[in-house]
N, C-alpha and C positions, 0 to 999 in steps of 0.2 A: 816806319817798319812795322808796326806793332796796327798799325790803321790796315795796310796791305794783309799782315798776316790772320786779323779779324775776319775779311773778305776771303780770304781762302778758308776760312774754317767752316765761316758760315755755309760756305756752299757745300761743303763736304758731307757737312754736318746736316743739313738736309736731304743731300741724298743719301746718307746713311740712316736716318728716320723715315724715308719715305721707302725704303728696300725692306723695311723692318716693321711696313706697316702701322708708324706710330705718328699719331696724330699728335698727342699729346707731345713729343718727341720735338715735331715740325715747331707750334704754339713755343714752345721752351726757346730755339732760340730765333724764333722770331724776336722774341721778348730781348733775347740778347740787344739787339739794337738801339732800343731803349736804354740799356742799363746802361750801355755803355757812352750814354752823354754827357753820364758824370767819368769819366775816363779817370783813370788815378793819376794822381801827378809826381809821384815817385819811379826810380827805378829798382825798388825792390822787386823778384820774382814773385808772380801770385800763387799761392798754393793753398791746396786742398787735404784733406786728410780722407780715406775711405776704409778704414777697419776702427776700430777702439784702441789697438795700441800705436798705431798713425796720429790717432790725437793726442793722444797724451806728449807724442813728441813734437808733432805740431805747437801745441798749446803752450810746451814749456820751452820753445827754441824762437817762435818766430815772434816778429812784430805784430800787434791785433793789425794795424791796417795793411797787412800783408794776405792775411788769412781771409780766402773767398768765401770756406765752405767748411766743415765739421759733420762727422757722422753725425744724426738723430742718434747717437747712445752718448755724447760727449758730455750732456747736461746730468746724465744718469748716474744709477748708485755707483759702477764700477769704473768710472772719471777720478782719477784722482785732482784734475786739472777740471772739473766741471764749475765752478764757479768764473773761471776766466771763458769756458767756454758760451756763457750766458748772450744772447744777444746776438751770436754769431749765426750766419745762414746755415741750413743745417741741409745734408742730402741724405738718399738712401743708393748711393753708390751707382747711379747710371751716367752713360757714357753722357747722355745732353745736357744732365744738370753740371756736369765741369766744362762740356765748350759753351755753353751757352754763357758761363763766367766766366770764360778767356783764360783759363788756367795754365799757369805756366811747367808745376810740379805738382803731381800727387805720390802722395805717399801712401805705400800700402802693404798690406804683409804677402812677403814670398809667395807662402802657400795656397793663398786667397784669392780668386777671382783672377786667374791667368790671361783667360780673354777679355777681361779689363786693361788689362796689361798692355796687352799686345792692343788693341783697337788705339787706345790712349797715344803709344808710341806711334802707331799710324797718322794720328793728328799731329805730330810735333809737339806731343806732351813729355815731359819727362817722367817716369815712372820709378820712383823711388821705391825698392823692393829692401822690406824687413826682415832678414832674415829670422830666424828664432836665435834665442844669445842664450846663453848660461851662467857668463859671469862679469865683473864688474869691467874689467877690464875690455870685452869685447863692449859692453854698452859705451865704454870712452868712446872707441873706435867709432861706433854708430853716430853719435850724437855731433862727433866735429865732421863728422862726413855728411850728416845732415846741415849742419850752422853754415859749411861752406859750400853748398848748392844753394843754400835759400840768401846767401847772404849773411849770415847771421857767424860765422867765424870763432867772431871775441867772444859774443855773448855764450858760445857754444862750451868754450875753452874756460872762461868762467866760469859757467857750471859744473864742467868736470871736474877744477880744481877746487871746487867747493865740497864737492862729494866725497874725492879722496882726506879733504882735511878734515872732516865729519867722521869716516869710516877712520882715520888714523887716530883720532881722539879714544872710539872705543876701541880698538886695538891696543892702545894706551893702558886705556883701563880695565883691560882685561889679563895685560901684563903677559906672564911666566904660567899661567893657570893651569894647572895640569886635569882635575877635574872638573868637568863639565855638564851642566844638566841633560841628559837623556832622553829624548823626545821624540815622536812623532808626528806627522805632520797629517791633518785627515781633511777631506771633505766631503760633502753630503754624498759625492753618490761611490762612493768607499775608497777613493784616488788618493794615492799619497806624492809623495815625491821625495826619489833618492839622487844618487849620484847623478851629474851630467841634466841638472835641471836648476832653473834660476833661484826657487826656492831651497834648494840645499846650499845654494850659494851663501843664500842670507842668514841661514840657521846657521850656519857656521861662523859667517862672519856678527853674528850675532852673540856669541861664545856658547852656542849650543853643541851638543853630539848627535847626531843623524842616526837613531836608532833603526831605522831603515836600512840604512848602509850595512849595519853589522848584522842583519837579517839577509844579506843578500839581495834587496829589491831595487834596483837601478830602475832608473827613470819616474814615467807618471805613474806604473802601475802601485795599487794601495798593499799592503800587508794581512794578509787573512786574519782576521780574528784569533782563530783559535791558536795562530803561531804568537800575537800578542799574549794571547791569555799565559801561553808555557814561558815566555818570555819578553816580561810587559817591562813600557818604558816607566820612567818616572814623570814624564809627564807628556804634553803635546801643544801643539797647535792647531789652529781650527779657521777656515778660513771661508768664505761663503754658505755659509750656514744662514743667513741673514738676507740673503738672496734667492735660495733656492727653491722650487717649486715644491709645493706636499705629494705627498706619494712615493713611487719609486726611485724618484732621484733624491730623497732627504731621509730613507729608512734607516741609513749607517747613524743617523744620532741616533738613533731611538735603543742603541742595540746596550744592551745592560752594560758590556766595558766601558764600552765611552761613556756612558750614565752615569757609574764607578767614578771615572777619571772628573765627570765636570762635578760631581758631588762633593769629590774630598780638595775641589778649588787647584787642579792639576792641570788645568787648560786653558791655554792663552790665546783666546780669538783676535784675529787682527782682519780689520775692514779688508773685502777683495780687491779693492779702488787702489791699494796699496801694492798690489802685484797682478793685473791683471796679466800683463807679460812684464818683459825685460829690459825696465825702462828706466828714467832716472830717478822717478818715485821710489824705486828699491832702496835705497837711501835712507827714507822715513820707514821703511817696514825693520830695515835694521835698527833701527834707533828706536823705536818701538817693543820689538821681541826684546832691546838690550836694556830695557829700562826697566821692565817686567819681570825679567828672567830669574830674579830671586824668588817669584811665586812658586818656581817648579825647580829650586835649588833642593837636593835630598839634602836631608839630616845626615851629616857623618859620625858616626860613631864617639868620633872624640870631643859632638856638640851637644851629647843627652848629657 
């Protein structure tokens, strides 16, 4: 079935590269033919990943000899799974580098590359669509619904119940707490994140308070300065700063508050790799902020 179904791709697959004008296209899977003399000898589905947060759920769900193919960003700073990604074949998201590896599933996010989507389904790909998540519980959802498409089920359901015993531990130790450190969440190009976004998930479940929230700022957009200045948190987080480009998109550190807040040791940077979206890594970004979080504890009254 799978020799038949090669035969019909290939051909498809070149007159889709020759309509498209790509030579380079046609080469790709010609080459397929080749590759495929070492044919795999498993029945696992073969899959691919085509966004950044596809790999991280790729990488922490599937078997390596499963996995065809990995964005070129997987080995990068914002992989939290980049050292498993090492070694793996890497693409930059066109339709012939996954038929020309016989791809069974790719995964990819919703928003991203629609008429990848659709072409893919056209070949008798399966298109695994990411929605955007917000909280732990929708990530379960994703992650067993990913294990059992690719096969991977147990191993799926294993991790999620590792994640909740992990998140229930600090839960634990965070008790009855009634007060909570005060924060802000920034990044370089002035973006924050309030309610209804994966990052407020984790600050909370981290025993933070979403100074944002009580400012009114739902969602990605950041908090003006000057409404910080009238009513500043006690501290913050800080997150791709260490990534971002000089110039326009990195002015917000430079800005005296925030300069203030990393001065008197009020801000907790945590790697981007740890939240690039809403994935299972969020886990470690909690356990992270919660191990920290006495940096940006206020002094109460009854502790001078």
């Amino acid at each position: 079935m799978r020799a038949m179904k090669q035969m019909a791709l290939i051909a498809k697959a070149k007159a889709f590269a020759m309509v498209r004008r790509s030579p380079g296209g046609i080469a790709l899977i010609s080459a397929f033919l080749l590759f495929m003399n070492g044919a795999w000898a498993n029945d696992l589905p073969r899959v691919a990943s085509a966004s950044t947060c596809a790999d991280q759920y790729l990488l922490a769900l599937a078997d390596r000899k499963q996995i065809v193919s990995v964005t070129w960003q997987a080995t990068g700073p914002l992989s939290f799974y980049a050292d498993k990604a090492k070694g793996l074949p890497t693409n930059r998201r066109a339709l012939e580098e996954f038929l020309a590896l016989d791809v069974d599933i790719v995964l990819l996010d919703r928003h991203d590359a629609p008429q990848l989507q659709r072409v893919l389904e056209e070949f008798g790909v399966n298109a695994i669509n990411l929605p955007i998540l917000t909280t732990f519980d929708e990530i379960y959802v994703q992650m067993i619904h990913i294990g059992s498409t690719i096969g991977q089920e147990a191993h799926a359901m294993a991790l999620v119940a590792d994640m909740k015993r992990r998140l229930a531990v600090i839960k634990g130790e965070l008790g009855a707490e009634r007060e909570k450190p005060n924060i802000v969440y920034f990044r370089p190009d002035g973006g924050g994140a309030g309610s209804g976004t994966f990052v407020n998930t984790v600050l909370e479940a981290a025993g933070f308070e979403n100074h944002q929230n009580n400012l009114g700022y739902a969602g990605w957009r950041g908090v003006p300065m000057e409404r910080l200045i009238l009513s500043p948190p006690e501290g913050g987080v800080t997150s791709f700063f260490d990534t971002a480009h000089d110039g326009i998109t990195n002015r917000f550190g430079t800005h005296p508050f925030y300069r203030q807040l990393a001065a008197d040791q009020r801000l907790l940077p945590i790697s981007g790799k740890l939240w690039p979206c809403a994935g299972p890594m969020l886990v470690d970004a909690v356990e992270e902020l919660h191990e920290n979080r006495e940096q940006v504890l206020p002094v109460r009254n009854d502790e001078k």
